[in-house]
C-alpha positions as CSV (number, residue, x, y, z in Angstrom):
1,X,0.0,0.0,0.0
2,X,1.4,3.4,-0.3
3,X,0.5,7.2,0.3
4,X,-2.0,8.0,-2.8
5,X,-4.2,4.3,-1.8
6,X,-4.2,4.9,2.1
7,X,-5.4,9.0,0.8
8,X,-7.9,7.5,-1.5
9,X,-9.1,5.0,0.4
10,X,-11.0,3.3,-2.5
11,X,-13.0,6.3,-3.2
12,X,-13.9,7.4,-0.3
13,X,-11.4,9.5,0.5
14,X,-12.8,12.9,0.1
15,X,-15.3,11.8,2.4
16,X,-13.2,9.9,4.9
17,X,-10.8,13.6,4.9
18,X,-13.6,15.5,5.0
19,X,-15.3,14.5,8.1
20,X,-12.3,14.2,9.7
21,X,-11.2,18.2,8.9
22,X,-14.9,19.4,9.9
23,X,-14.5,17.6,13.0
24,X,-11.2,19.1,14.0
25,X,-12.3,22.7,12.9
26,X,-15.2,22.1,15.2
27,X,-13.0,21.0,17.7
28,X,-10.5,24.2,17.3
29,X,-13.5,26.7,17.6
30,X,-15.2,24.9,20.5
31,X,-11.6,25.4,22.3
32,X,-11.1,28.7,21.2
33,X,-14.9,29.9,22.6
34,X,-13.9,28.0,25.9
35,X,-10.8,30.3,25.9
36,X,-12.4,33.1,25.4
37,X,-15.3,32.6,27.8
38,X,-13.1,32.2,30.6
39,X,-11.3,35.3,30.2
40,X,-14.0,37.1,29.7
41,X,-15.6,35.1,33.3
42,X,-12.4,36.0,34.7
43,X,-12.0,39.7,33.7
44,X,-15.7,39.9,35.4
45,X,-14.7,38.5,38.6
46,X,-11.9,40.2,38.9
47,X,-14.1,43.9,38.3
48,X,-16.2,42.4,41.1
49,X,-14.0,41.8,43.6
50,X,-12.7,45.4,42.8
51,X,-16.2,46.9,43.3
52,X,-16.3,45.6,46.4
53,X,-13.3,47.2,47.9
């Protein structure tokens, strides 16, 4: 077997690929919202604890 068969994967490749790039792109952006979401949660808290001085 070599690279262009295991890529192709009898046709299905595209597919296979596919699926496999939306799902990491999903991934990436569901990480990057967590990211921001906490620094955003921490930016809050730390205003609040500031208020209350």
């Amino acid at each position: 077997m070599n690279w262009a068969e295991f890529f192709y994967m009898g046709g299905r490749g595209v597919y296979v690929w596919g699926a496999y790039g939306v799902t990491f792109l999903v991934f990436a952006i569901e990480i990057a919202l967590v990211r921001h979401k906490r620094r955003i949660t921490l930016q809050q808290v730390r205003e609040l604890r500031e208020a209350g001085e």
